[in-house]
VEXGU-630773 format. One record per residue (C-alpha): residue in one letter; x, y, z. Coordinates in Angstrom, 1 decimal. Layout:
BEGIN
+--------+--------+--------+--------+
! residu !     c1 !     c2 !     c3 !
+--------+--------+--------+--------+
!      A !      X !      Y !      Z !
...
+--------+--------+--------+--------+
***
This chain:
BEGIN
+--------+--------+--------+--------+
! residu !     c1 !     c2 !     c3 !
+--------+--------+--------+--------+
!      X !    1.7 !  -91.8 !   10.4 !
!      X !    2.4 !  -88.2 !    9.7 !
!      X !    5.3 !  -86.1 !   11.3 !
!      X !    3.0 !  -84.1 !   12.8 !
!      X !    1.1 !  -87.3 !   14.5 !
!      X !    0.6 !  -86.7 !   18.0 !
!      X !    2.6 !  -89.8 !   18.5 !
!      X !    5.4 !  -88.9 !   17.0 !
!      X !    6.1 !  -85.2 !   18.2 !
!      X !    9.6 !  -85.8 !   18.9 !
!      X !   10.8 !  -85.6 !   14.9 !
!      X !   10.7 !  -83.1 !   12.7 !
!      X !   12.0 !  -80.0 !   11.4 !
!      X !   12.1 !  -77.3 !   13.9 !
!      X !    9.5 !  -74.5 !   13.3 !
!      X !   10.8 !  -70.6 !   12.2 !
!      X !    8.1 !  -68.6 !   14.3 !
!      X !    8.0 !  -65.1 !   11.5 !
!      X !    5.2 !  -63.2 !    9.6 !
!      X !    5.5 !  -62.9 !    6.0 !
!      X !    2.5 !  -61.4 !    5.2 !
!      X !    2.9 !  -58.5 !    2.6 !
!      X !    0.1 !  -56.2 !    4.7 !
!      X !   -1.3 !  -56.9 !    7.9 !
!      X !   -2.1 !  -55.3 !   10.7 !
!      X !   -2.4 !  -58.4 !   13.3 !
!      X !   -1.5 !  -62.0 !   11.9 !
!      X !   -1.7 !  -65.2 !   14.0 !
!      X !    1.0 !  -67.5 !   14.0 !
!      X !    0.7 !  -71.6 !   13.3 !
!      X !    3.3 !  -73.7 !   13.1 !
!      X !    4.1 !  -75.6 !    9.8 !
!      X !    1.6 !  -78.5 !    8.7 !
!      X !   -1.2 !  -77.1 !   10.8 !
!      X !   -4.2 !  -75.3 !   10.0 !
!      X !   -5.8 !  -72.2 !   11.7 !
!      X !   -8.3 !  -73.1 !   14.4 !
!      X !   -8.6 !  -77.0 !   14.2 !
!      X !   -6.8 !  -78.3 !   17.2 !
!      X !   -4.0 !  -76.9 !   19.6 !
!      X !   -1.5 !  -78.3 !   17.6 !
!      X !   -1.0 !  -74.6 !   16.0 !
!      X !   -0.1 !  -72.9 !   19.4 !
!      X !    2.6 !  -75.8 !   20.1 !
!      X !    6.7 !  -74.1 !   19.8 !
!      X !    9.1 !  -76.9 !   19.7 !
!      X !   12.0 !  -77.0 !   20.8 !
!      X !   15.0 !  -75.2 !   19.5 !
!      X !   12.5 !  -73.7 !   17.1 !
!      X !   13.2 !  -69.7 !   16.1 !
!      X !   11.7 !  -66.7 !   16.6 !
!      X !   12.0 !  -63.5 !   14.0 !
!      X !   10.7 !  -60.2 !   14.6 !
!      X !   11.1 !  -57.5 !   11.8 !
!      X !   12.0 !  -54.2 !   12.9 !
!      X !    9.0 !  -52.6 !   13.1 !
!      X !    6.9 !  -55.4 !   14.6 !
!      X !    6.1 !  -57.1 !   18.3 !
!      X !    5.4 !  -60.8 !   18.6 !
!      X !    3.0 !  -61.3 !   21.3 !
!      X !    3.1 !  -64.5 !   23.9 !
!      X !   -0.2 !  -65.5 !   24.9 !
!      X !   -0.3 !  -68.6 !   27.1 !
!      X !   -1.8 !  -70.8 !   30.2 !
!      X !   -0.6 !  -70.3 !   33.8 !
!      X !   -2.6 !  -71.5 !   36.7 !
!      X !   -2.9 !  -68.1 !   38.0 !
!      X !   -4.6 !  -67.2 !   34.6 !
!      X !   -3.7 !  -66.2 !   31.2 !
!      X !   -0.3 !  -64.6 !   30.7 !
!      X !    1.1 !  -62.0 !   27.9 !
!      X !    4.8 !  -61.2 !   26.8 !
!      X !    5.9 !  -59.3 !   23.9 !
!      X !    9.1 !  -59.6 !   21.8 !
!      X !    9.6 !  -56.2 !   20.0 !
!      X !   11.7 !  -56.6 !   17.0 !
!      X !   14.5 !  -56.6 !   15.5 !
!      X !   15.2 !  -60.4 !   17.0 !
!      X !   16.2 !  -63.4 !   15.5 !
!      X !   17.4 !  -65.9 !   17.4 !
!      X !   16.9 !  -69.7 !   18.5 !
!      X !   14.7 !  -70.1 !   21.2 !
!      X !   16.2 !  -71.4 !   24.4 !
!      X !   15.7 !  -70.3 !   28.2 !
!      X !   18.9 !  -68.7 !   28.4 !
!      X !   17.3 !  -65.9 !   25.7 !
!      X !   13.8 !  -66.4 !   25.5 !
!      X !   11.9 !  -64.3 !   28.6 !
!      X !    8.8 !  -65.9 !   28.2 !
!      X !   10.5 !  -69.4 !   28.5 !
!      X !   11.5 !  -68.3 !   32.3 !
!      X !    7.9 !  -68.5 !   33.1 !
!      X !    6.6 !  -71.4 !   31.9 !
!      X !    9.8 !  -73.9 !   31.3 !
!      X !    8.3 !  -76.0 !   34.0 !
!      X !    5.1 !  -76.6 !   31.6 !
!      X !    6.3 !  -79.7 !   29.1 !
!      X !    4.2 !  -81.7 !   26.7 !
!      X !    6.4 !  -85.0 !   25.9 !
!      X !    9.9 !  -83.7 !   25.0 !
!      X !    9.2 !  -82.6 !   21.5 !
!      X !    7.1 !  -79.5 !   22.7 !
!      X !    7.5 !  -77.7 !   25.9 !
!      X !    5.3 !  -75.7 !   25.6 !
!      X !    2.3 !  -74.1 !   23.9 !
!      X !    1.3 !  -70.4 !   23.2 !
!      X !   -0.4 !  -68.1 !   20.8 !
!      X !    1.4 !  -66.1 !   18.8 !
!      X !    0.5 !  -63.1 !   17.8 !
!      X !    2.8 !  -60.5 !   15.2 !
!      X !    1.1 !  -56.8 !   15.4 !
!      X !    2.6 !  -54.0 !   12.7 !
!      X !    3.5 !  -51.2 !   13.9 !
!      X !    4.9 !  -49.7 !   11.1 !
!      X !    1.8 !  -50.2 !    8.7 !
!      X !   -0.4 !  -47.7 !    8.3 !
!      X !   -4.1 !  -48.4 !    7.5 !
!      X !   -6.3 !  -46.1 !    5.6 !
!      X !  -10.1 !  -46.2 !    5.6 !
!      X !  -12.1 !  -44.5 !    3.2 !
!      X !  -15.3 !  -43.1 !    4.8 !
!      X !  -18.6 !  -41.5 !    3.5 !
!      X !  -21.2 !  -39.6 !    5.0 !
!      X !  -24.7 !  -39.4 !    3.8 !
!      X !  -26.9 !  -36.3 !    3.2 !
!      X !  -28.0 !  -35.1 !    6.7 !
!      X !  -29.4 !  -32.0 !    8.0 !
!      X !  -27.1 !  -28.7 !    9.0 !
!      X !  -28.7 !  -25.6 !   10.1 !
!      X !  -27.2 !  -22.0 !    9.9 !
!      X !  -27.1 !  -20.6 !   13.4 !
!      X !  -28.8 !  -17.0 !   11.8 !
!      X !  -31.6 !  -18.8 !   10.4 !
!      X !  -32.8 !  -21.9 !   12.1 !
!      X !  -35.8 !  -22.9 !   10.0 !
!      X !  -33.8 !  -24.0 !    6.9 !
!      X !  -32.0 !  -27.4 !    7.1 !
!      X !  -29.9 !  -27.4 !    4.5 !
!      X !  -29.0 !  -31.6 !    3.4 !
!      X !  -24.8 !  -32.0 !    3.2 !
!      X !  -22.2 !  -35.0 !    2.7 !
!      X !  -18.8 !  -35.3 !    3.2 !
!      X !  -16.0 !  -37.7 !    1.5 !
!      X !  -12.8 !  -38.5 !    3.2 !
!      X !  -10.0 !  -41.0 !    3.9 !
!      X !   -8.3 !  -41.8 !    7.7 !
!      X !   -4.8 !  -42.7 !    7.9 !
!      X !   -4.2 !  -44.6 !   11.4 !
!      X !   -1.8 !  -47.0 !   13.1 !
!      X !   -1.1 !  -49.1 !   15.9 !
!      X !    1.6 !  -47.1 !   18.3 !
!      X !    0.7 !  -48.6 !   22.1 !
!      X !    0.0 !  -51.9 !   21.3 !
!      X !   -0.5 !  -52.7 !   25.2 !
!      X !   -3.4 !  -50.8 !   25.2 !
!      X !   -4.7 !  -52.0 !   21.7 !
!      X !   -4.2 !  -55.3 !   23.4 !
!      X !   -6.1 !  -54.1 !   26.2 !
!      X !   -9.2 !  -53.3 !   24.1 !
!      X !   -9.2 !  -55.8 !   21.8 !
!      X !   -9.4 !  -60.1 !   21.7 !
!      X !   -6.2 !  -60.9 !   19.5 !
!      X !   -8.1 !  -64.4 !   18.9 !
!      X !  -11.3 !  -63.1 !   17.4 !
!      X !   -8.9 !  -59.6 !   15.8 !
!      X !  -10.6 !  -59.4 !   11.8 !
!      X !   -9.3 !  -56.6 !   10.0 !
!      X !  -12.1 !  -56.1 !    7.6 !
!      X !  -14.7 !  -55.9 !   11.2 !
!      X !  -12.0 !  -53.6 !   12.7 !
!      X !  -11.9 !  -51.2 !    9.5 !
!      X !  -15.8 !  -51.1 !    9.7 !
!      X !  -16.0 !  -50.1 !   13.6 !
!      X !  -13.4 !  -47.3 !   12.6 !
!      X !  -15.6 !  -46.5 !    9.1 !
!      X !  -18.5 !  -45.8 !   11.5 !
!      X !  -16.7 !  -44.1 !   14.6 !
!      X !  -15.2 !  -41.4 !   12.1 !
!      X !  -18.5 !  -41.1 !   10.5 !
!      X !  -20.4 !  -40.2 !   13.7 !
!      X !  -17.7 !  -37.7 !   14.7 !
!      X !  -17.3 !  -36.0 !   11.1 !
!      X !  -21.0 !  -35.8 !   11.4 !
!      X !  -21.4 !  -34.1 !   14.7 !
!      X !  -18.4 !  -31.6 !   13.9 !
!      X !  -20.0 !  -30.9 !   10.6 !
!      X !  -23.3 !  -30.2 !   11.7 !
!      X !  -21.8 !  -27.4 !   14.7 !
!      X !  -19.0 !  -26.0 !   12.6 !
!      X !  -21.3 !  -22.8 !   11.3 !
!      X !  -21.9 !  -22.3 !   15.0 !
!      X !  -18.6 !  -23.0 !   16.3 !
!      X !  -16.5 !  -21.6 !   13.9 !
!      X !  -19.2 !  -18.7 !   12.6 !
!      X !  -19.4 !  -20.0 !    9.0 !
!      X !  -22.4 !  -19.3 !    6.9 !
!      X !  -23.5 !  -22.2 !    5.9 !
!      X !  -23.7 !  -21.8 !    2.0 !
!      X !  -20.0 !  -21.0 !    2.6 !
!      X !  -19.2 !  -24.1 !    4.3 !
!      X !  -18.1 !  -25.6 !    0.7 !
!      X !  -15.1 !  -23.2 !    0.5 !
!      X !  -14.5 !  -23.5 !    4.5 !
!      X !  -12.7 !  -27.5 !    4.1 !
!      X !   -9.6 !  -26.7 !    5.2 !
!      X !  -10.9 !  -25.2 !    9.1 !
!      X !  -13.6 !  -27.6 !    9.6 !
!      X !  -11.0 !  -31.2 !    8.5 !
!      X !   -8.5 !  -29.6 !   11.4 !
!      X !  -11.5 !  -29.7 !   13.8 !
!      X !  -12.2 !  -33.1 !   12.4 !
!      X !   -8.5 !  -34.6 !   13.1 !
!      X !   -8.5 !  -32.8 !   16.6 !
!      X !  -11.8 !  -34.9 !   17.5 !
!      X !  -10.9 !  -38.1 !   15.8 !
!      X !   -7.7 !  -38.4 !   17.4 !
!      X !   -8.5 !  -38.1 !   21.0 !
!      X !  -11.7 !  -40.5 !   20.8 !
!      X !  -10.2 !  -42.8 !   18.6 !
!      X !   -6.9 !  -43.3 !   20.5 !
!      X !   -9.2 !  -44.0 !   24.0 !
!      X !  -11.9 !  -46.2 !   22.0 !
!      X !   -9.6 !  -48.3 !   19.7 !
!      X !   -6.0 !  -47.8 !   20.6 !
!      X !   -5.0 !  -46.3 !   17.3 !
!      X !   -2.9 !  -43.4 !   16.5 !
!      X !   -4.5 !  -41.2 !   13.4 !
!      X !   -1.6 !  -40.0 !   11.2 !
!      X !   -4.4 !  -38.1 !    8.6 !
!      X !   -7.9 !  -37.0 !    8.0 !
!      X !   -8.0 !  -35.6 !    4.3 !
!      X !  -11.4 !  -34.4 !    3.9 !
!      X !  -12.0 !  -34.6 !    0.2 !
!      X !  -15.4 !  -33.3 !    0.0 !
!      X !  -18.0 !  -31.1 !    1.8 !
!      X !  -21.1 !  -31.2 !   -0.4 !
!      X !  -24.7 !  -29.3 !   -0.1 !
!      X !  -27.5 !  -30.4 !   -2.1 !
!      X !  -28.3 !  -27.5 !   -3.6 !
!      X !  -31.0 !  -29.2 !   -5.2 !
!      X !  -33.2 !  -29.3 !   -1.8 !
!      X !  -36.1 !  -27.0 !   -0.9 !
!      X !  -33.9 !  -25.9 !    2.1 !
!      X !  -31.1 !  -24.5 !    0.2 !
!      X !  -33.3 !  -22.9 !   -1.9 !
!      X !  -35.2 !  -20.8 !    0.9 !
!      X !  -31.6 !  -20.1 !    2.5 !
!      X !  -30.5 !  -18.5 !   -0.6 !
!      X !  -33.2 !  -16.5 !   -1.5 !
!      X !  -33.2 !  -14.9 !    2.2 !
!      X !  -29.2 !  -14.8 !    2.4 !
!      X !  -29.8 !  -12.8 !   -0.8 !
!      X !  -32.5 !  -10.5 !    0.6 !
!      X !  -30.2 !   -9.8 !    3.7 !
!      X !  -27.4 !   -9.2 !    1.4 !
!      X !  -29.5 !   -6.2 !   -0.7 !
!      X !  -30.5 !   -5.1 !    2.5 !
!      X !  -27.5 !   -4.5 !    4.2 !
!      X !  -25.8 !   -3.1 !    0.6 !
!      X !  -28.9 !   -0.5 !    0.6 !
!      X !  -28.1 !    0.7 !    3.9 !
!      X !  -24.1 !    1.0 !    3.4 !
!      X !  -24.9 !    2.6 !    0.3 !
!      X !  -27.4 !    5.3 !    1.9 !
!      X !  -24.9 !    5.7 !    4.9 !
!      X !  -21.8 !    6.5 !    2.5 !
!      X !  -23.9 !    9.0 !    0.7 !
!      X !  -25.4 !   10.8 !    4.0 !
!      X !  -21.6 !   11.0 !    5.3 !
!      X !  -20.7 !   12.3 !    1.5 !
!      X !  -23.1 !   14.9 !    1.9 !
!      X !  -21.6 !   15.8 !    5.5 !
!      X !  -18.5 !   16.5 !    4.7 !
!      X !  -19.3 !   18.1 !    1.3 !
!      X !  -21.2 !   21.0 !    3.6 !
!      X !  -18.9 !   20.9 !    6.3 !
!      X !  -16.6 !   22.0 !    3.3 !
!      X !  -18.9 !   24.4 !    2.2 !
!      X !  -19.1 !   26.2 !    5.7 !
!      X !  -15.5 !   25.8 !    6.1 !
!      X !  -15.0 !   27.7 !    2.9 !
!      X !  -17.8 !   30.0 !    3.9 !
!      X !  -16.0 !   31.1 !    7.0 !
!      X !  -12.3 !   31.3 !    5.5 !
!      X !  -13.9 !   34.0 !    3.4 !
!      X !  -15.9 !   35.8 !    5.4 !
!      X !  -12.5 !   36.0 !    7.8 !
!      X !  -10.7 !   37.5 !    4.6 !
!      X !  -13.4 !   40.4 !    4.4 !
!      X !  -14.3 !   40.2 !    7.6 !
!      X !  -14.7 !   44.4 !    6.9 !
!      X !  -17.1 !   44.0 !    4.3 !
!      X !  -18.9 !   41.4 !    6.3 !
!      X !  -19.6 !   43.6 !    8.8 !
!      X !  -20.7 !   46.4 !    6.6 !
!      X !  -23.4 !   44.0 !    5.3 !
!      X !  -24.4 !   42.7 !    9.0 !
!      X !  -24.9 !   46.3 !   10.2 !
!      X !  -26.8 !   47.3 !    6.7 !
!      X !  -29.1 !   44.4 !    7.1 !
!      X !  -29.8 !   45.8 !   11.0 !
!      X !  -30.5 !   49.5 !    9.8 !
!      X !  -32.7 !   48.0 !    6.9 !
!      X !  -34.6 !   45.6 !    9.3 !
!      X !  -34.9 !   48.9 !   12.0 !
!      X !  -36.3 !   51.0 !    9.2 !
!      X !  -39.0 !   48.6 !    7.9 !
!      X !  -40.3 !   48.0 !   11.7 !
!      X !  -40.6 !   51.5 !   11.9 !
!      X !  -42.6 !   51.9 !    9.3 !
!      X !  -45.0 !   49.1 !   10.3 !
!      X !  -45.5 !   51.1 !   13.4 !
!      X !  -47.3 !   53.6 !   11.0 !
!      X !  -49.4 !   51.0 !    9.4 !
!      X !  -50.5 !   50.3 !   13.1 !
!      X !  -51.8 !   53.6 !   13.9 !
!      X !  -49.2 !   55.0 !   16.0 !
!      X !  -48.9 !   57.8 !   14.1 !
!      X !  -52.9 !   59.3 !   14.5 !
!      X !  -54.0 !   61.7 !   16.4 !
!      X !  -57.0 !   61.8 !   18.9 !
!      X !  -57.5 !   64.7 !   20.8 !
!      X !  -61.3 !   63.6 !   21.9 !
!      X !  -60.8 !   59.7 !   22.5 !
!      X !  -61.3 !   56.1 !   21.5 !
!      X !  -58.6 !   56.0 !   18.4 !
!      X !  -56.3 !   58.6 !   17.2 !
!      X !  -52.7 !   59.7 !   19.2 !
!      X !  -51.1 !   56.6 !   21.1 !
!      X !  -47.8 !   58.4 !   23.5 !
!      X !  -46.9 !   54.8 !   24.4 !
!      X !  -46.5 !   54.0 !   20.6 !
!      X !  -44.9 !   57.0 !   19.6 !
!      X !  -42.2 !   57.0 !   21.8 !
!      X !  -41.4 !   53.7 !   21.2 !
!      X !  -41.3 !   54.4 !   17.3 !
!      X !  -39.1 !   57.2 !   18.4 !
!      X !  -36.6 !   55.0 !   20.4 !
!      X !  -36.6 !   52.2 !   17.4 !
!      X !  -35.3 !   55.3 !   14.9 !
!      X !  -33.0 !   56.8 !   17.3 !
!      X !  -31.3 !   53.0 !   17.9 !
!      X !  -31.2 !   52.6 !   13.8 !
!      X !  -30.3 !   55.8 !   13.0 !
!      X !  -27.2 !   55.3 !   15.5 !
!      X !  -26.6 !   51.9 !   14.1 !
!      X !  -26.8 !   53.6 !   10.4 !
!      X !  -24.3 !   56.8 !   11.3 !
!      X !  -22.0 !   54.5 !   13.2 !
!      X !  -21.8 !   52.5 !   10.1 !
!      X !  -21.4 !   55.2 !    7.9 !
!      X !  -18.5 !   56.6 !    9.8 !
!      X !  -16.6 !   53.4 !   10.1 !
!      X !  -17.4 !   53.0 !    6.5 !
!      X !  -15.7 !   56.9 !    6.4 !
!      X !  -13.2 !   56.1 !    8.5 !
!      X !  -11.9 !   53.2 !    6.6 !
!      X !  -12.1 !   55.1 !    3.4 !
!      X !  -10.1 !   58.1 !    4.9 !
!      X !   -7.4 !   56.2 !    6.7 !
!      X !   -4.7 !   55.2 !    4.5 !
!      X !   -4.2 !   51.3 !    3.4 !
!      X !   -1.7 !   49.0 !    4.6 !
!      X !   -1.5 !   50.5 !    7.7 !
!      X !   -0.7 !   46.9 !    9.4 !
!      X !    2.9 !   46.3 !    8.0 !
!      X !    3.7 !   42.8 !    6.3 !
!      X !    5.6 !   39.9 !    8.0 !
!      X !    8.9 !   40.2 !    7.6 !
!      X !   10.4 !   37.7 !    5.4 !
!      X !   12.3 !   35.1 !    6.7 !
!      X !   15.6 !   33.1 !    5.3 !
!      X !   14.3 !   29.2 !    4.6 !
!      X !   16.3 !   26.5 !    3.4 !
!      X !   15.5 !   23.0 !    1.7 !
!      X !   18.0 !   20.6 !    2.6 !
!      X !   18.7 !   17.2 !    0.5 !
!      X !   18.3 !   13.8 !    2.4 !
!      X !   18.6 !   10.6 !    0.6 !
!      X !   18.1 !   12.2 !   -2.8 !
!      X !   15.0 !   13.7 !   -1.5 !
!      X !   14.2 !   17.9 !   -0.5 !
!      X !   12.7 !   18.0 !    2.8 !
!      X !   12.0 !   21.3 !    4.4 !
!      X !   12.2 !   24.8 !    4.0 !
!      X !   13.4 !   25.1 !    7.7 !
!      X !   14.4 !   28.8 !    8.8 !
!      X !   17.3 !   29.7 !   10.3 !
!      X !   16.2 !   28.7 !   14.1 !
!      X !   15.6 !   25.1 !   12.9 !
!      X !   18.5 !   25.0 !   11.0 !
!      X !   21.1 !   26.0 !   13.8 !
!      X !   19.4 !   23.1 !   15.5 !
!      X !   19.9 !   20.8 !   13.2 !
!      X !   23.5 !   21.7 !   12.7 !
!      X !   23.9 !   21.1 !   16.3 !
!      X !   22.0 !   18.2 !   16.7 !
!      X !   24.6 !   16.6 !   14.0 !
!      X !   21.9 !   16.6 !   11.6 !
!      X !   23.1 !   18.6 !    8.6 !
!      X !   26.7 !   19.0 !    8.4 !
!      X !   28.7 !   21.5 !    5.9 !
!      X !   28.8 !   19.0 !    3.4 !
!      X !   24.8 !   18.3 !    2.9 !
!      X !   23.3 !   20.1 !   -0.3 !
!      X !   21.0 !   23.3 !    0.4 !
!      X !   18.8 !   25.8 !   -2.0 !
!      X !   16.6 !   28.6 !   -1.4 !
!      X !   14.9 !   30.6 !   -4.0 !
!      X !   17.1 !   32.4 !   -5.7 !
!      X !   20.4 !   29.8 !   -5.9 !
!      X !   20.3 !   28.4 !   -9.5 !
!      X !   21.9 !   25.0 !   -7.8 !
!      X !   21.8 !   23.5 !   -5.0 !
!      X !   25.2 !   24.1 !   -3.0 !
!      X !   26.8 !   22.6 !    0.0 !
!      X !   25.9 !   24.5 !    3.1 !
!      X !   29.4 !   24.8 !    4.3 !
!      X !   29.9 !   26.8 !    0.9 !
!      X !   27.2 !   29.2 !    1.7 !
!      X !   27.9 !   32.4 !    3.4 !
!      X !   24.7 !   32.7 !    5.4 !
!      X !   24.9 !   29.3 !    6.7 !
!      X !   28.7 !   28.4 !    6.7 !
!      X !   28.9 !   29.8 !   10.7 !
!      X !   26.4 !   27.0 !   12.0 !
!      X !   29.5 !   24.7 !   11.1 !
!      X !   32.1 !   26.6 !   12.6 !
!      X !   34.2 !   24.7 !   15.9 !
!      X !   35.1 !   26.5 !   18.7 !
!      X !   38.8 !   26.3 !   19.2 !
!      X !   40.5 !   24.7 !   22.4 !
!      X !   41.0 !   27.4 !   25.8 !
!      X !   44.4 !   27.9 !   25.7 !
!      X !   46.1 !   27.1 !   29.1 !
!      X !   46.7 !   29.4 !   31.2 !
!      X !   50.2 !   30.1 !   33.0 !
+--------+--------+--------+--------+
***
């Protein structure tokens, strides 16, 4: 007869209900001498047995009731002997005794909180497509690892059997959740984030955000896990594959293209502003000797009169017919008349300007008159010249006092403005109204 013997359930060494595993994420309580899954002599808590709960962890009551099964939770820290007085789930079911030494029976299950699982996941070549050019799928992989852990265990509870809970299952349902989503976010990320796709290599960093965002909605609602991490380690392209190949040669075509035409269009705007330049120059000269200028104009009007008339010759208009059919044209002749009378008053009226000019005496416009300018120092720096106007201003305005350094052409040094005599009355104070009796 064992201790354990189902007739002898009233000795014994009272159980210590704790998990001690190293790493687990759910672990199933038994009580000493039995073995996992061979009777329901591992769910049975004797009396006066203990119950510890690590910070950190939640054990889990699963039990019997006639209304159905029943859950309560114990969330550590807690260590203490159970008995009604302290035990919630006792409060329920005290009434439910098997023979003094037990009772009653549950399963017990300890869920980590604190542990945080990470899964290393892999996804196979597959297909991406650059938005621009649709007709080369281009094969890519991507390596990675997920951090995750259990933070609402109710609703982990709530979407998984505790009794039939494997890790190794559970690791593989995540493994192949994280998969399909990296995949999907992968294959729209040149679209959705307008990445070319022989880029996408250098582009980890924006497309394993997207990832995490994705993963940890669905994966909270699917498995009741929170993801602490998706580290991306790897984006690959198989640059090896007959799609690549065709992408590159046409990004590389584009590429030329679009260089060509940036080149040609900086060289056409080159060439703009070189003869806007030119004609810019061109007119500050002519306006220089704009005299001259119109000297030449009115030569190259008497020169272009003269030579018409002289075609009108060639023409006939200069014959004579006294009989008819050819010889003198009136119509003709006086309109070769009018032609020389217009150029020979163009020619004489630029011939007396050109006299006029030479007998009026030069300089008869008088030159500006020269003003007083100043440079003024600020912060070790000349700034100006500012005249006299813009100087009382300034003095006014608070700007330059009699102490701030000044120089014109002429001073060998610079000199404080209060020290010099044209300047030394913008800093003078008008004295108080005396009062009056």
């Amino acid at each position: 007869m064992t201790l354990f013997d189902k007739n002898n359930r009233k000795g014994g060494l009272m159980d210590e209900i704790r998990c001690d595993e190293p790493s687990y994420l759910i672990w199933k309580w038994h009580s000493s001498g039995s073995q996992l899954g061979e009777n329901q002599r591992e769910n049975s808590i004797r009396w006066g047995s203990s119950l510890r709960v690590k910070d950190g962890e939640v054990a889990v009551f699963v039990y019997k009731q006639r209304n159905g099964t029943m859950q309560d939770f114990i969330i550590g820290p807690f260590d203490q002997t159970i008995k009604t007085a302290n035990f919630p789930v006792l409060a329920s079911i005290v009434g439910i005794a098997y023979e003094g030494g037990t009772p009653f029976q549950a399963e017990i299950y300890f869920i980590n909180l604190a542990q945080i699982i990470q899964v290393k996941f892999a996804v196979p070549f597959f297909d991406v497509y650059d938005p621009r050019f649709n007709d080369f799928g281009v094969p890519v992989a991507v390596r990675g690892t997920i951090s995750f852990k259990i933070s609402d265990y109710r609703q982990f509870i709530k979407l998984h059997r505790l009794n039939t809970f494997n890790l190794n299952d559970f690791q593989c349902q995540i493994r192949d959740a994280v998969s399909r989503y990296v995949k999907d976010t992968v294959a729209n990320a040149p679209a959705t984030h307008n990445i070319p796709l022989v880029q996408i290599e250098a582009k980890t960093a924006i497309i394993n955000d997207a990832v995490e965002y994705v993963i940890t909605e669905r994966l909270k609602e699917t498995f009741g896990i929170m993801v602490s991490g998706v580290d991306i380690g790897a984006i690959e392209l198989d640059k090896s594959s007959e799609g690549y190949r065709q992408l590159m040669a046409i990004t590389k075509d584009i590429t030329a293209i679009k260089v060509q035409a940036e080149t040609a269009d900086y060289v056409e705007r080159l060439r703009i502003q070189r003869e806007e330049g030119q004609y810019s120059m061109h007119k500050q000269t002519q306006t220089a000797n704009i005299g001259a200028f119109q000297v030449e104009k009115q030569t190259e009007v008497g020169v272009a009169g003269a030579q018409a008339l002289g075609r009108m010759g060639a023409n006939g208009a200069g014959d004579v017919n006294l009989g008819g059919g050819e010889g003198f044209n009136m119509a003709a002749m006086m309109a070769s008349m009018a032609v020389g009378g217009a150029v020979g008053q163009n020619i004489a009226g630029t011939m007396n300007n050109m006299m006029s000019g030479i007998n009026q005496p030069m300089g008869t416009t008088p030159p500006p008159i020269p003003t007083v300018v100043y440079h003024i120092a600020v912060n070790g720096q000349p700034n100006g010249p500012f005249d006299m106007a813009t100087l009382t201003q300034m003095a006014n305005a608070g700007q330059i006092t009699a102490d701030s350094l000044v120089w014109k052409n002429g001073m060998a040094q610079w000199a404080k403005a209060g020290a010099v005599d044209e300047l030394k009355n913008l800093f003078t104070v008008m004295p108080p109204i005396p009062p009056t009796e």
